[in-house]
C-alpha positions as CSV (number, residue, x, y, z in Angstrom):
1,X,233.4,-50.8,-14.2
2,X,235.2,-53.8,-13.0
3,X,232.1,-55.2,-11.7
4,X,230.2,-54.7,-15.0
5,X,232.9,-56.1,-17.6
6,X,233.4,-59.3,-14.8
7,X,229.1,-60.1,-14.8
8,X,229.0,-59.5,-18.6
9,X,231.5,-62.2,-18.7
10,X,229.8,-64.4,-16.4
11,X,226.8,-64.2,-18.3
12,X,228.7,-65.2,-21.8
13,X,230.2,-68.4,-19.4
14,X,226.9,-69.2,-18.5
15,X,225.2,-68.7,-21.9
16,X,227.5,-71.2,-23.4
17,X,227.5,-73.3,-20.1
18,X,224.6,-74.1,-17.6
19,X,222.2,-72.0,-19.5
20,X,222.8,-73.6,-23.2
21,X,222.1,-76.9,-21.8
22,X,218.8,-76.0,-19.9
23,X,217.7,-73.8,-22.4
24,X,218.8,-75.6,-25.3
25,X,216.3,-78.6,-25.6
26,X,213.2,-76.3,-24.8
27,X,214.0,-73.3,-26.9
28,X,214.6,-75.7,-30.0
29,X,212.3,-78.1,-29.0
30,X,209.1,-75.0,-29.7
31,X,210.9,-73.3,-32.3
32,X,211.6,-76.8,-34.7
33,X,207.9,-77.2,-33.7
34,X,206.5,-73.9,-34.8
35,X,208.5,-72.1,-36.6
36,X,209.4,-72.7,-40.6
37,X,212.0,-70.2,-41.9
38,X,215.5,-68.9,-40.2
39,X,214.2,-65.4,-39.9
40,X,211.2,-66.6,-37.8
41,X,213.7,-68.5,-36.0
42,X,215.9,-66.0,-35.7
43,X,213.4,-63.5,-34.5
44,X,211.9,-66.4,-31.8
45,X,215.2,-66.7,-30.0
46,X,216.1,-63.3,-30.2
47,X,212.4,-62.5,-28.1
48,X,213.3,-65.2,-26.0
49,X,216.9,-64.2,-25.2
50,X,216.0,-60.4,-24.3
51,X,212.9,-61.4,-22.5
52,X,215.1,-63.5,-20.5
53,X,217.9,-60.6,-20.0
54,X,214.9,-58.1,-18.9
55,X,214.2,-60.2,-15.9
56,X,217.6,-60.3,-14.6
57,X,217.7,-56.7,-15.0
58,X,214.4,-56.9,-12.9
59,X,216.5,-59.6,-10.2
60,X,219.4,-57.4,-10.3
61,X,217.7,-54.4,-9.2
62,X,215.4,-56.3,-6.3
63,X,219.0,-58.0,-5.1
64,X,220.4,-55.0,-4.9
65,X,217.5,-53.3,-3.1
66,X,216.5,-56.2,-1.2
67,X,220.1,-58.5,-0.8
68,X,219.9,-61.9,0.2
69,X,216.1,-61.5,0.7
70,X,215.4,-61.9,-2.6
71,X,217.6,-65.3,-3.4
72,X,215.4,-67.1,0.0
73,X,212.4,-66.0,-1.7
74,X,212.9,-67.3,-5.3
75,X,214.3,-70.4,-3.6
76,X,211.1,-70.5,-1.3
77,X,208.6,-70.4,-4.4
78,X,210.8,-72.5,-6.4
79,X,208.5,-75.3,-6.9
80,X,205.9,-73.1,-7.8
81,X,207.5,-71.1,-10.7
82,X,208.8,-74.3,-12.0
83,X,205.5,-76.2,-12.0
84,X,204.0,-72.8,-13.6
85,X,207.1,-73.1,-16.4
86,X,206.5,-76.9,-16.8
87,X,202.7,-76.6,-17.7
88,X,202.9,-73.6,-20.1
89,X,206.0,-75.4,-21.9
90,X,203.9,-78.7,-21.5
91,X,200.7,-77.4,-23.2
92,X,202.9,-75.4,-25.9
93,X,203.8,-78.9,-26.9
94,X,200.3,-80.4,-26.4
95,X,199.4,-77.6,-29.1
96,X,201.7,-78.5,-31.1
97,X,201.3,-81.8,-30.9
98,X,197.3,-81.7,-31.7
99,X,198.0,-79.3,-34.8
100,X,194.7,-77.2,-36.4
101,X,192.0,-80.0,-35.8
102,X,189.1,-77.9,-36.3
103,X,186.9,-80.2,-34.0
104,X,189.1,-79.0,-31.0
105,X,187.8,-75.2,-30.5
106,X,189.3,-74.9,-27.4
107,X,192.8,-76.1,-28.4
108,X,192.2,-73.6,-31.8
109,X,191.8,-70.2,-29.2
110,X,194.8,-71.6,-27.1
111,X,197.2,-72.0,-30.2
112,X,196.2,-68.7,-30.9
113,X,197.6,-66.9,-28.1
114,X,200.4,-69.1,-27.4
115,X,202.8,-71.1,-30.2
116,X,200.7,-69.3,-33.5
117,X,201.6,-65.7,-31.7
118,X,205.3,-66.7,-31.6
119,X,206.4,-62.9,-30.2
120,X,204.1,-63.6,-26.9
121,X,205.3,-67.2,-26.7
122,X,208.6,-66.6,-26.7
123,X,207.9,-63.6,-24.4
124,X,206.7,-65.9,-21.9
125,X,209.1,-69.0,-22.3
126,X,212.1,-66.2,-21.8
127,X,210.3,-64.5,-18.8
128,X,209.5,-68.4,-17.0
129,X,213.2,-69.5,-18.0
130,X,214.6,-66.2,-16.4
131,X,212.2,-66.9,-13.3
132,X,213.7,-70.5,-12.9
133,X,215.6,-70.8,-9.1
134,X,218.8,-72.5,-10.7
135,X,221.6,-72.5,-8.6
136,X,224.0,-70.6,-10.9
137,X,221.2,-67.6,-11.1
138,X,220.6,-67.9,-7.4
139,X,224.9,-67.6,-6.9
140,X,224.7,-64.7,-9.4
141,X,222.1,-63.2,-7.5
142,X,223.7,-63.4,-4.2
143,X,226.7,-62.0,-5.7
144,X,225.2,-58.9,-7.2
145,X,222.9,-58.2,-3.7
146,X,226.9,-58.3,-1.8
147,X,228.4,-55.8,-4.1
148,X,225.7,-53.9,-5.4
149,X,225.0,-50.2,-3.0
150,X,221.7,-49.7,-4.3
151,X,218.6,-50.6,-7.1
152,X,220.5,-48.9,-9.6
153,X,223.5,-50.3,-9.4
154,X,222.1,-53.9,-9.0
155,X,219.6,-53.3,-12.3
156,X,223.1,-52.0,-14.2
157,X,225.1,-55.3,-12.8
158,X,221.7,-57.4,-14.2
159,X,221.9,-55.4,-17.3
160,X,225.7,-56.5,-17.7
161,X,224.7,-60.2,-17.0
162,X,221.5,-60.3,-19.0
163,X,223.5,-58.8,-22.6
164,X,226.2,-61.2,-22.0
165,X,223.7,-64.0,-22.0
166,X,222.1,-63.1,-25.3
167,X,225.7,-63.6,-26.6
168,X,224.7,-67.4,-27.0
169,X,225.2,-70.7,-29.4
170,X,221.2,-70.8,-29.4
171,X,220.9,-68.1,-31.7
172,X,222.6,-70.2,-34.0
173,X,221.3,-73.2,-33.2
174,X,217.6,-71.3,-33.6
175,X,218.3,-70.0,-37.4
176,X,219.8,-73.9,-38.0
177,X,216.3,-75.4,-36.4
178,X,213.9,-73.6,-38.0
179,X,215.2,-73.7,-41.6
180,X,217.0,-77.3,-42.3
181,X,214.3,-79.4,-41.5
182,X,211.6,-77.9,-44.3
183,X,214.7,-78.1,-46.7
184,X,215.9,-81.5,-46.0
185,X,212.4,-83.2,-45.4
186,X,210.7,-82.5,-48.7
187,X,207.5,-84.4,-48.0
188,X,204.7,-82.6,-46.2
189,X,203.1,-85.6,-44.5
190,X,206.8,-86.4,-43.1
191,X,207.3,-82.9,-41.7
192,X,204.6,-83.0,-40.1
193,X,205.0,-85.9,-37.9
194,X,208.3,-83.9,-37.3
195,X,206.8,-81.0,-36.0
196,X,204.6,-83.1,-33.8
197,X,207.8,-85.5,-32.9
198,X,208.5,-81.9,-31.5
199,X,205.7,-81.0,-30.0
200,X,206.0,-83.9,-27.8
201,X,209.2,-83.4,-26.6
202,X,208.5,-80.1,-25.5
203,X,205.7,-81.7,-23.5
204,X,208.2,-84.4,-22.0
205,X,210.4,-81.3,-21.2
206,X,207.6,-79.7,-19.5
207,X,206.4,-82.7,-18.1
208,X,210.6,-83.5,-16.6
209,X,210.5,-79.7,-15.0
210,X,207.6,-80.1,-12.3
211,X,208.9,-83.8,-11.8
212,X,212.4,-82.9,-11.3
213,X,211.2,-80.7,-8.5
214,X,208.5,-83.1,-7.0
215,X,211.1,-86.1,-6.8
């Protein structure tokens, strides 16, 4: 029980920590970009945010199967996760970025699965972000494959850290994102070039992930 309340709490530090300023610019970054209303905002980081939680329910269970096997081999394919993470989040942004040109088919059939079906988008970008090798998940990781007996206990220890990163400052952020902006800018021309504004820095994001691995 000790265990569970301690990760739970970990995963509130790092929600309001190392994971609000990774996730921060990305997650608002596509939702500012696609999104129009706070409920749609709402809904878009709440996908992302359990998404995310289910795969370190997934990485608590395989550390506490697998121990320290599991932290070498995320580390091991670490370039390749994040270059996978950097070109989805980089053509989300590319999407956005183009907008509905109807001369474009094949950018019209992308949009479609990916930023105009925001419940698989956001499925995706909380799945890739969740994936991510950061040193903090790799720690937590390590510590749950040291204390953890078996699976099930490791899946319950993920579970603990998983909810207690949900309990996050992007939720708010989110609802504040996806409604001010159609308020404030009244001109549809002008909010416009803001969702675009958006879409590229969600590409530069993208773009900053598989460099900051390369370099």
């Amino acid at each position: 029980m000790v265990n569970i309340i301690e990760l739970f709490t970990i995963g509130i530090a790092m929600a309001f920590g190392p994971c609000l300023f990774f996730c921060t610019p990305i997650v608002l970054s596509y939702i500012a970009g696609t999104q129009d209303s706070w409920r749609k905002g709402f809904k878009s980081v709440l996908i992302f945010s359990l998404s995310r939680a289910i795969v370190y329910v997934l990485l608590g269970s395989l550390a506490g199967f697998f121990g320290k096997l599991l932290t070498t081999t995320l580390d091991k394919y670490g370039l390749t996760i994040y270059f996978i993470g950097g070109m989805f989040i980089s053509l989300s942004g590319i999407l956005i970025l183009l907008g509905k040109n109807p001369n474009l088919h094949l950018c019209q059939i992308l949009r479609k699965y990916t930023v105009e079906n925001d419940i698989r988008s956001s499925i995706v970008l909380g799945i890739i972000i969740g994936l991510l090798p950061c040193t903090p998940l790799l720690g937590i990781l390590v510590y749950i494959s040291l204390i953890s007996k078996d699976l099930w206990q490791g899946a319950l220890l993920g579970f603990s850290f998983g909810v207690g990163t949900i309990i996050s400052p992007l939720i708010i952020f989110g609802i504040l994102v996806s409604s001010l902006p159609k308020k404030i800018i009244k001109s549809p021309k002008t909010f416009e070039i803001f969702k675009k504004v958006c879409g590229f820095l969600l590409f530069l994001f993208g773009v900053q992930l598989i460099v900051s691995q390369i370099i």
